[in-house]
C-alpha positions as CSV (number, residue, x, y, z in Angstrom):
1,X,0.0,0.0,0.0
2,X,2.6,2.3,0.2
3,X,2.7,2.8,-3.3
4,X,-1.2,4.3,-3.1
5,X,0.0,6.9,-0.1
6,X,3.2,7.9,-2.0
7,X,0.9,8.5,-5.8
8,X,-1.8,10.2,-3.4
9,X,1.2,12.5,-2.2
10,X,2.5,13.2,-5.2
11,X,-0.8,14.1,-7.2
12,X,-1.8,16.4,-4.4
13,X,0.9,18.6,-4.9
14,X,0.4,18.6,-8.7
15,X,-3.3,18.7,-9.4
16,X,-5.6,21.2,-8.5
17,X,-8.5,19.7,-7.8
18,X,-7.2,17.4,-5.0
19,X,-10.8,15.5,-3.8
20,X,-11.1,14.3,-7.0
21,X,-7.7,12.0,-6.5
22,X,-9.4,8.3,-6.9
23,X,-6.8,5.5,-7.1
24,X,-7.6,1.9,-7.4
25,X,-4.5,-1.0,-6.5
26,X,-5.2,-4.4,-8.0
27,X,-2.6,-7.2,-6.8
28,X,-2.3,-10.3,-8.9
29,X,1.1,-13.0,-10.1
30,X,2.2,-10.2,-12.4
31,X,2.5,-7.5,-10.0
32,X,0.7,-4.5,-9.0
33,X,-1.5,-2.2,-11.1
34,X,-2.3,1.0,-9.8
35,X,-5.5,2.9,-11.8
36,X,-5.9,7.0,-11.6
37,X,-8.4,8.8,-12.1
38,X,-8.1,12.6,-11.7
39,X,-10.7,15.6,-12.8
40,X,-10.4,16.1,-16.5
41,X,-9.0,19.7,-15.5
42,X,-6.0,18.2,-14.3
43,X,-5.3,15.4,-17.1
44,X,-2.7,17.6,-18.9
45,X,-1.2,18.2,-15.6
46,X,-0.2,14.6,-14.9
47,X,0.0,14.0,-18.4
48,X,2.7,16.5,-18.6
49,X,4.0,17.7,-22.0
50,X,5.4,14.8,-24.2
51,X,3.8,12.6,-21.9
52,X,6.8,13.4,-19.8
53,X,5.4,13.6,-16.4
54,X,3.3,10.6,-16.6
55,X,6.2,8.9,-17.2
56,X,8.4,9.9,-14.3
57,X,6.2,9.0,-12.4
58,X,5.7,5.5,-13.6
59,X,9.6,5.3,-13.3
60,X,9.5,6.8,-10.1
61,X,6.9,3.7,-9.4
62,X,8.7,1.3,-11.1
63,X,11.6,1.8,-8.6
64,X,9.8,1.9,-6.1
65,X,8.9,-1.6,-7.1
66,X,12.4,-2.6,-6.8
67,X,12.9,-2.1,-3.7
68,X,9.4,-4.0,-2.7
69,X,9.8,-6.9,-5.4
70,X,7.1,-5.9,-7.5
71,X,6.1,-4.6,-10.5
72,X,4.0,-1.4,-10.4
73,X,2.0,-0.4,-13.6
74,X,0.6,2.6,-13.3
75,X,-3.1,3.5,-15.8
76,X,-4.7,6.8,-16.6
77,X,-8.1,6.4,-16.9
78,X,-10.4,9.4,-17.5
């Protein structure tokens, strides 16, 4: 679960509407796969330009996944 509160810190900082931060953590053999869903106002936010931000923060995740001995995928679902 510490994957969900470290996301959930992240986004708050980033997005503006912050109550509207909804992820889901689904656990199986192949690892862990975290889905966000954020207001539609904020999507280019996390998206970031180039996809760029999204992506750090799926490598961010994926390291994080390291250190637990998981994989962590991370969706964007809007």
């Amino acid at each position: 679960m510490q994957e969900v509160e470290f996301l959930t810190f992240i986004l708050e900082n980033l997005v503006s509407h912050k109550e509207d931060i909804k992820i889901e953590r689904k656990e199986d053999e192949l690892g862990v796969l975290l889905t966000l869903q954020v207001n539609k106002e904020d999507m280019g936010v996390i998206i970031g330009k180039g996809g760029n931000t999204i992506n750090a923060l799926r490598a961010i995740l994926r390291l994080l996944g390291v250190k637990t001995n998981k994989k962590i995928n991370l969706k964007v679902v809007d």
